[in-house]
MIDOSE-1310 file (N, C-alpha, C; in nm, 2 decimals, decimal comma, always signed):
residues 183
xxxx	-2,05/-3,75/-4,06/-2,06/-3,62/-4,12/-2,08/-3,51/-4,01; -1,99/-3,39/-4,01/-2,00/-3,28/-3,92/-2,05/-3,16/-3,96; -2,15/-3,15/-3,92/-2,23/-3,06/-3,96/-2,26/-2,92/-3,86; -2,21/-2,80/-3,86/-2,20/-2,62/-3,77/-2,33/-2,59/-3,75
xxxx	-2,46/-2,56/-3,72/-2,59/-2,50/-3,72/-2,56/-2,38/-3,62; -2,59/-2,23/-3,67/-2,56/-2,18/-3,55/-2,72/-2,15/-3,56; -2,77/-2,09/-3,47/-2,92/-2,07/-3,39/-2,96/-2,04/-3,23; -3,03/-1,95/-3,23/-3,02/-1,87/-3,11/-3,01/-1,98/-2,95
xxxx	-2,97/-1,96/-2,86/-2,94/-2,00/-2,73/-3,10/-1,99/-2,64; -3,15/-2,13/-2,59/-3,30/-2,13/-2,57/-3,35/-2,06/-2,42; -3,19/-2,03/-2,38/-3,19/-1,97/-2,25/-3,23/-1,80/-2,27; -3,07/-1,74/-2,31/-3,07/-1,63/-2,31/-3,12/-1,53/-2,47
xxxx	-3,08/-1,63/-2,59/-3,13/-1,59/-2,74/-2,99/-1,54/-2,78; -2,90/-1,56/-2,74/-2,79/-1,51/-2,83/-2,72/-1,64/-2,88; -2,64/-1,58/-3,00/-2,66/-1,68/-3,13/-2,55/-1,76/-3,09; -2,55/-1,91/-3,10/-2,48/-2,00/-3,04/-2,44/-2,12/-3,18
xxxx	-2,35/-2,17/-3,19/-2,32/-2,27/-3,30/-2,34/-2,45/-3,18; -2,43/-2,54/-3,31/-2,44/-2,62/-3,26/-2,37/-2,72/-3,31; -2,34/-2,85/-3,32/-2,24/-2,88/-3,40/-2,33/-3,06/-3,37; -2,36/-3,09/-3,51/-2,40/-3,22/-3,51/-2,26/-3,32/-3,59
xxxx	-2,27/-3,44/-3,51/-2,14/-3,50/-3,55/-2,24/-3,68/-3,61; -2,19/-3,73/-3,69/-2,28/-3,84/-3,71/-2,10/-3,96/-3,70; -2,13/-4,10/-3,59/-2,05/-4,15/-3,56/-2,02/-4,32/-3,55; -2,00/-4,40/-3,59/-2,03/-4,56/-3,64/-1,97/-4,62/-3,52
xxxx	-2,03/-4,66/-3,40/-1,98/-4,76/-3,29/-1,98/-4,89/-3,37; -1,91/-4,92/-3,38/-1,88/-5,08/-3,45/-1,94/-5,14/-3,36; -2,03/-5,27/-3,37/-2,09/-5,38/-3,35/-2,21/-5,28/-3,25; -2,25/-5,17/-3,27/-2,36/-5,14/-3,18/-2,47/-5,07/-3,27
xxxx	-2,41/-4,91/-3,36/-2,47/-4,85/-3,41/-2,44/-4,70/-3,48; -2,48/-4,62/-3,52/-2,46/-4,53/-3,57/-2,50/-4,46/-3,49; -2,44/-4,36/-3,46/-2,54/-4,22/-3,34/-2,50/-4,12/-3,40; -2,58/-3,99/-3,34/-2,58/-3,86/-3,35/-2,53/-3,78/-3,25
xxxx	-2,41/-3,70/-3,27/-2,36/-3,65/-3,11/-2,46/-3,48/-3,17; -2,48/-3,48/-3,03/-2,48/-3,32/-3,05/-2,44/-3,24/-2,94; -2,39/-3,16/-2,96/-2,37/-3,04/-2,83/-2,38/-2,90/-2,88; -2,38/-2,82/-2,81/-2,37/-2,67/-2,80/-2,38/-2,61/-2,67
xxxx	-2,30/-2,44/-2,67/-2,24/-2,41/-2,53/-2,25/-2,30/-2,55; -2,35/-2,26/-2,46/-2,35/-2,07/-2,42/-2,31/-2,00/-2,31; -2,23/-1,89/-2,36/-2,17/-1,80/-2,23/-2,24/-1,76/-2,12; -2,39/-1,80/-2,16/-2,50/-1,79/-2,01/-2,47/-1,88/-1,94
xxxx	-2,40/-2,01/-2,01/-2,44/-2,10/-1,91/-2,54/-2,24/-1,99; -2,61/-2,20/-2,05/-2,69/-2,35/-2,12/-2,58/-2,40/-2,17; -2,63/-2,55/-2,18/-2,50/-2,63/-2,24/-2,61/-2,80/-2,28; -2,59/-2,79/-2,41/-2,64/-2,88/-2,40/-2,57/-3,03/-2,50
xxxx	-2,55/-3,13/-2,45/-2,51/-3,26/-2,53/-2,56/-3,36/-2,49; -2,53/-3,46/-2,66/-2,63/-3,54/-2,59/-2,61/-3,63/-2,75; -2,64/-3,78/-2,74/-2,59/-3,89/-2,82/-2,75/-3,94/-2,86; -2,76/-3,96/-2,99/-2,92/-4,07/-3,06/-2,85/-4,11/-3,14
xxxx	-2,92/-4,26/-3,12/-2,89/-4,39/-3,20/-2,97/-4,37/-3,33; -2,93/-4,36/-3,45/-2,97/-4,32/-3,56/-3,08/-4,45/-3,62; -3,03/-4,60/-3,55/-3,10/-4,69/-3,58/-3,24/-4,76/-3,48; -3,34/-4,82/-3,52/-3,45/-4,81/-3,39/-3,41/-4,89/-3,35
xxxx	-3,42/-4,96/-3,24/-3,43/-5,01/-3,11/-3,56/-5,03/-3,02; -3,53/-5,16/-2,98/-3,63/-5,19/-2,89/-3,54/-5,14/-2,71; -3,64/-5,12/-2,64/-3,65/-5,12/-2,47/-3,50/-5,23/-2,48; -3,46/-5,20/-2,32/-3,34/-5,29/-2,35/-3,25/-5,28/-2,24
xxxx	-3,22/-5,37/-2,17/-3,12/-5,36/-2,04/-2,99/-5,46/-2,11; -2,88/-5,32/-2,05/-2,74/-5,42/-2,06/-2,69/-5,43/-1,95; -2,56/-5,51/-1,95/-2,51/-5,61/-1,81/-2,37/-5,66/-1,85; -2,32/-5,57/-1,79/-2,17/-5,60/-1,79/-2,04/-5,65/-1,65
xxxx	-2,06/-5,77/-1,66/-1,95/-5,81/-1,52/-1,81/-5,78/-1,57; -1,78/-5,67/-1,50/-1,62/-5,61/-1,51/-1,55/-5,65/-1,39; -1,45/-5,77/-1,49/-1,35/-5,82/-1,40/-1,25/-5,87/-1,43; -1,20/-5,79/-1,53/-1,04/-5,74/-1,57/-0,99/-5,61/-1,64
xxxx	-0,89/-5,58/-1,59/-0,86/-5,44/-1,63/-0,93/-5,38/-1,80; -0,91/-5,49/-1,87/-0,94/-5,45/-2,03/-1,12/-5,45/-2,00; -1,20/-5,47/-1,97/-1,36/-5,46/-1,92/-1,35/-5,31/-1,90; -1,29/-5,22/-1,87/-1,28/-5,14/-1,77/-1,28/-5,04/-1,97
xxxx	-1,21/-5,08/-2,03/-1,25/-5,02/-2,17/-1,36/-5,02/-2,25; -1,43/-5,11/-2,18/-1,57/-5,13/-2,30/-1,66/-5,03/-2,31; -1,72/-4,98/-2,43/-1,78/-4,87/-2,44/-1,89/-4,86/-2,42; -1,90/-4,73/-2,31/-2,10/-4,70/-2,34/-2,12/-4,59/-2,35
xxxx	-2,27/-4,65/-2,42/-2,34/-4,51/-2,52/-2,49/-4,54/-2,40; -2,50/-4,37/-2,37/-2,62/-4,38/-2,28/-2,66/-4,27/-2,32; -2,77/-4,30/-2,35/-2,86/-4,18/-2,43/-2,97/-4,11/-2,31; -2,99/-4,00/-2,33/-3,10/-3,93/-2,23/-3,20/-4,03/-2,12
xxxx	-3,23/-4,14/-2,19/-3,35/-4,20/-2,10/-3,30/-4,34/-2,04; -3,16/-4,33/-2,03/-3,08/-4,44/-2,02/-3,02/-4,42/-1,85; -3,05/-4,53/-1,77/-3,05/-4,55/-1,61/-2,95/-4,66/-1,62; -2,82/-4,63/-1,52/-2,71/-4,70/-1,46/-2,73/-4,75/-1,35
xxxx	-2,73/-4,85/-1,31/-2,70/-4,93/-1,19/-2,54/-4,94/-1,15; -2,53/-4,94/-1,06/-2,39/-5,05/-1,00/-2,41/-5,09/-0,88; -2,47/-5,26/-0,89/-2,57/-5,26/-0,78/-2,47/-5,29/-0,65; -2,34/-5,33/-0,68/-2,24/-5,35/-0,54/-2,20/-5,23/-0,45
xxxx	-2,23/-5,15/-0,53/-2,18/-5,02/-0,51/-2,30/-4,90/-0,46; -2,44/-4,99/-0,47/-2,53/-4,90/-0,43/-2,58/-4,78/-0,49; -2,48/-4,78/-0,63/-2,53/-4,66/-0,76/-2,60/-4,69/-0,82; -2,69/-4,58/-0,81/-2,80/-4,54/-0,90/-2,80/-4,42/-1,01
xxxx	-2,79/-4,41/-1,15/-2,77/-4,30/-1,20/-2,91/-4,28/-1,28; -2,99/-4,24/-1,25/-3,13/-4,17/-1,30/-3,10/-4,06/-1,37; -3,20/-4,09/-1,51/-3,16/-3,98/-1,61/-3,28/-3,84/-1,55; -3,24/-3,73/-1,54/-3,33/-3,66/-1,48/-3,34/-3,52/-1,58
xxxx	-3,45/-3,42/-1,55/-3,46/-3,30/-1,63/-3,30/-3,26/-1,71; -3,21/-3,24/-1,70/-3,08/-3,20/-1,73/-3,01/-3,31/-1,74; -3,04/-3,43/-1,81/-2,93/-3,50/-1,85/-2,89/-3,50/-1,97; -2,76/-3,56/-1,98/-2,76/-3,54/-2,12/-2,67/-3,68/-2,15
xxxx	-2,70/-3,74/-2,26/-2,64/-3,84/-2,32/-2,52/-3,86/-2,33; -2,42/-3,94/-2,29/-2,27/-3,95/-2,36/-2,24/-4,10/-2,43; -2,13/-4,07/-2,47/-2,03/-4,23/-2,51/-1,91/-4,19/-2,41; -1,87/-4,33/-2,37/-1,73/-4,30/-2,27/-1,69/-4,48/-2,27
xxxx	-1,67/-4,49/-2,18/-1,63/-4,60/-2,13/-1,68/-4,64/-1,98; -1,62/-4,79/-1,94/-1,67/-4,84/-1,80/-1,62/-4,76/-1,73; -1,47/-4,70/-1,73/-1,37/-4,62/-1,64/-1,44/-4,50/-1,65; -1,47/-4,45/-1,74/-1,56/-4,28/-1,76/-1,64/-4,33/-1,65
xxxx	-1,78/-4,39/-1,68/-1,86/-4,43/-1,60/-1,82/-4,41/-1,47; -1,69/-4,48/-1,44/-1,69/-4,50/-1,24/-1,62/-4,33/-1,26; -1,55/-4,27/-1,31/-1,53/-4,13/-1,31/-1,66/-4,03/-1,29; -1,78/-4,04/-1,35/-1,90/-3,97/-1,32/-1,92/-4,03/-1,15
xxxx	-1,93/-4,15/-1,18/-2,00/-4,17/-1,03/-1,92/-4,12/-0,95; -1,82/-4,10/-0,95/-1,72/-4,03/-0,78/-1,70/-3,89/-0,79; -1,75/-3,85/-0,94/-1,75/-3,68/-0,93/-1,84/-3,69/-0,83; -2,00/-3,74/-0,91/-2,15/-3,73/-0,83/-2,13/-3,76/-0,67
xxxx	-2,04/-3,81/-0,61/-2,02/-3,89/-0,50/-1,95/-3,80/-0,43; -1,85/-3,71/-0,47/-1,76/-3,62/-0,41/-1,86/-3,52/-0,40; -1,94/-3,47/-0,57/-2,04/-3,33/-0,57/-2,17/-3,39/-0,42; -2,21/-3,51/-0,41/-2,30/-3,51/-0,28/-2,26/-3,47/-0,14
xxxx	-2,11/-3,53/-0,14/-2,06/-3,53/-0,01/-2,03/-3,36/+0,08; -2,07/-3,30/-0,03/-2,05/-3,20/+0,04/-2,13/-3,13/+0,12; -2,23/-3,17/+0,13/-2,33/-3,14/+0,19/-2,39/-3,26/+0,27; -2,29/-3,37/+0,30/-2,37/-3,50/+0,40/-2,27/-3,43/+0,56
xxxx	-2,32/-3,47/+0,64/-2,27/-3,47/+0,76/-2,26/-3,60/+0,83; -2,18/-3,62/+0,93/-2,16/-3,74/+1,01/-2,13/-3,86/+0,96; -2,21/-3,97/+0,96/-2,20/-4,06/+0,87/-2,24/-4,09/+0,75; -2,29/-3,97/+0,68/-2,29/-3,97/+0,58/-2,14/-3,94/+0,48
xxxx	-2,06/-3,87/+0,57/-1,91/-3,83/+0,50/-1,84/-3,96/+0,51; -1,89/-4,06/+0,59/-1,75/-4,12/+0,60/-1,86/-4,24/+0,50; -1,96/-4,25/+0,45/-1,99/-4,34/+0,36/-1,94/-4,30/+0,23; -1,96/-4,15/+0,20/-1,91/-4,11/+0,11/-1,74/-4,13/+0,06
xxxx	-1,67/-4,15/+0,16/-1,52/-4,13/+0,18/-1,54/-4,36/+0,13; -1,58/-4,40/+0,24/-1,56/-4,53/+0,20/-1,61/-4,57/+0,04; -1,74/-4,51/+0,02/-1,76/-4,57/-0,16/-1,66/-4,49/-0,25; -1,58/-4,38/-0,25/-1,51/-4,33/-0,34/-1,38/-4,43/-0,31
xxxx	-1,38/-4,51/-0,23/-1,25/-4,52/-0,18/-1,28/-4,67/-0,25; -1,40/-4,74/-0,27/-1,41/-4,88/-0,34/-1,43/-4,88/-0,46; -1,49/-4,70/-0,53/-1,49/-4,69/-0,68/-1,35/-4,72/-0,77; -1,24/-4,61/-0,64/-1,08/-4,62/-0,64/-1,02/-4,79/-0,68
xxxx	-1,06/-4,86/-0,64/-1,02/-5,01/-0,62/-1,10/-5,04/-0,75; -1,26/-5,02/-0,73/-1,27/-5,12/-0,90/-1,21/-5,06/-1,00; -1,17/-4,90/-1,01/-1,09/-4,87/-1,14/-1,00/-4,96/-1,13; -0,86/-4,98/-1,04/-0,79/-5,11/-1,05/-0,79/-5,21/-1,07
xxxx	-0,91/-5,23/-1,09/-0,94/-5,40/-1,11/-0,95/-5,50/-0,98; -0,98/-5,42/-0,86/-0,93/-5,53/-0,76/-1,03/-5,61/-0,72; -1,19/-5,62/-0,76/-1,26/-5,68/-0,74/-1,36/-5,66/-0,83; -1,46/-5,80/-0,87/-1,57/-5,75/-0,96/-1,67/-5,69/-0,93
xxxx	-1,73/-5,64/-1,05/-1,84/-5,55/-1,01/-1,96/-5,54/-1,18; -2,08/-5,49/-1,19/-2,17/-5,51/-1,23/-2,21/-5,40/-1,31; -2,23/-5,35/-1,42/-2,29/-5,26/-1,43/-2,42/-5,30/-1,54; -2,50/-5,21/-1,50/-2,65/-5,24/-1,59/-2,72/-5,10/-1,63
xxxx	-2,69/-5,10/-1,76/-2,80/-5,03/-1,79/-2,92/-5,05/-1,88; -3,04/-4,98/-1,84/-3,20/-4,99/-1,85/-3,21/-4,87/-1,96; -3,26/-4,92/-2,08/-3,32/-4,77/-2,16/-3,44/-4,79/-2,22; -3,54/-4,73/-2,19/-3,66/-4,79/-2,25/-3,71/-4,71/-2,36
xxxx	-3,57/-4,61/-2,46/-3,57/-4,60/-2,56/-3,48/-4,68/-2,66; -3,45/-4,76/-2,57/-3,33/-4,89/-2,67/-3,26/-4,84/-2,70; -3,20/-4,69/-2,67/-3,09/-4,61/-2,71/-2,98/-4,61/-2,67; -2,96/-4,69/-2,53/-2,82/-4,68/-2,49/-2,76/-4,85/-2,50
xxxx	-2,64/-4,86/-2,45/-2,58/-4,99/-2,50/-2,39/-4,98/-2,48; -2,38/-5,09/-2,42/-2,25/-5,18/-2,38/-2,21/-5,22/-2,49; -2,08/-5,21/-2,49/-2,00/-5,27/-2,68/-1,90/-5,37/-2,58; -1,90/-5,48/-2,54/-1,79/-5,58/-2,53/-1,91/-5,71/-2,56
xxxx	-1,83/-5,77/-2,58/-1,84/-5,95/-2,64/-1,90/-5,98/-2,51; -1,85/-5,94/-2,36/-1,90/-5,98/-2,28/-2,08/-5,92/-2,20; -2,10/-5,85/-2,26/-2,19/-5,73/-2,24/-2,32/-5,85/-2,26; -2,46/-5,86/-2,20/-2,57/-5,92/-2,21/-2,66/-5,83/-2,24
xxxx	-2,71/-5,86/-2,34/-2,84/-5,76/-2,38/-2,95/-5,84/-2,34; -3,09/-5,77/-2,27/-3,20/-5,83/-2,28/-3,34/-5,71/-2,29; -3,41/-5,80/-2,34/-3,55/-5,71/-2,39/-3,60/-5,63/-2,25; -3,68/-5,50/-2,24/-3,73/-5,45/-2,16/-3,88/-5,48/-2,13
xxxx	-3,98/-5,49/-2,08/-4,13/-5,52/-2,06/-4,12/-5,35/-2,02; -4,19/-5,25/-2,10/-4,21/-5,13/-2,05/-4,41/-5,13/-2,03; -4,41/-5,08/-1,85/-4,52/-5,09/-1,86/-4,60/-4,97/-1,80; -4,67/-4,89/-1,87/-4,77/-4,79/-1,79/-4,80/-4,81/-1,63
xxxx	-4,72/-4,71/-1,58/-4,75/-4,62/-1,41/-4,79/-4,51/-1,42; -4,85/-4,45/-1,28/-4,87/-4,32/-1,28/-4,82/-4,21/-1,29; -4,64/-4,24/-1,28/-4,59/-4,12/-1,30/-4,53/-4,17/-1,39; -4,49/-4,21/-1,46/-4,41/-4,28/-1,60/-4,42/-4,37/-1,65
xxxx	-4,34/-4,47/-1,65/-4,29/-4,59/-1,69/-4,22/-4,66/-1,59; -4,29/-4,84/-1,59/-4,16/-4,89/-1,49/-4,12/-5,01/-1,58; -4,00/-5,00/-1,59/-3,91/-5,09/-1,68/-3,89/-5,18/-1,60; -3,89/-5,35/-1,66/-3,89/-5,47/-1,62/-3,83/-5,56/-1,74
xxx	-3,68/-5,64/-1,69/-3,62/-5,69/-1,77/-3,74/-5,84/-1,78; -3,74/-5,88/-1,93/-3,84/-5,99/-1,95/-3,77/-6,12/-1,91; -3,82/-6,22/-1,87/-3,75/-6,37/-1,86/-3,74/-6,40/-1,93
């Protein structure tokens, strides 16, 4: 169900239309998309799983072209690995939730990888240049690779047959939470 809310912009206060979308991922869940876009500049989107969930790490070994379609839904407090790759995607003040795919996925990471490189010098450009250049290769499929993601709102999630779900141990730290897949 799509639903228009217009309501003031929390930036600047001029009146902004929001648009709630409600959406059925087969074999995963029901979510909530939301977004809205102001000519200041705030922008906000963002995906909830309409069903609860427990804490929850997924794990997906992509190693055929069709892997590379499997869907994910990563909600605000949801952390990407790609540990061959040395990616880390931390959900931070300004994240915002999507649905995409494994291919979206390696597409954020080489924006984020291009958007860093601009400001590395020396060997940091030419690391930069070599991991965009192995992200390039796993979109092709030319070697396997891993992705995992950690939500310790159980809100995000991998949709292939191949995808591993396991429970999270979320445990009180000083500055947050440290999430620990259970044995």
């Amino acid at each position: 169900m799509r639903q228009v809310v217009p309501s003031p912009c929390p930036d600047c206060g001029e009146e902004i239309e929001y648009i709630y979308d409600t959406e059925n991922i087969p074999y995963f869940s029901d979510i909530l998309l939301i977004c809205g876009v102001c000519s200041c500049g705030f922008k906000i989107v963002d995906t909830m799983v309409l069903n609860d969930h427990e804490p929850s790490c997924w794990e997906l070994k992509v190693e055929t072209p069709a892997d590379l379609d499997a869907r994910v839904v990563r909600s605000m407090q949801g952390e990407i690995d790609i540990p061959e790759f040395g990616i880390n995607i931390h959900p931070g003040p300004a994240c915002f939730g999507f649905v995409s795919n494994i291919e979206g996925v390696l597409e954020r990471a080489e924006d984020a990888v291009r958007r860093a490189a601009i400001s590395c010098e020396g060997d940091e450009i030419c690391r930069a240049a070599e991991l965009m250049k192995e992200i390039e290769k796993a979109r092709r499929s030319e070697f396997p690779f891993t992705v995992v993601i950690t939500d310790p709102s159980g809100n995000s999630g991998i949709v292939s047959s191949k995808a591993k779900k396991t429970k999270l141990d979320i445990e009180p730290e000083q500055n947050g939470y440290s999430v620990k897949p259970l044995a």
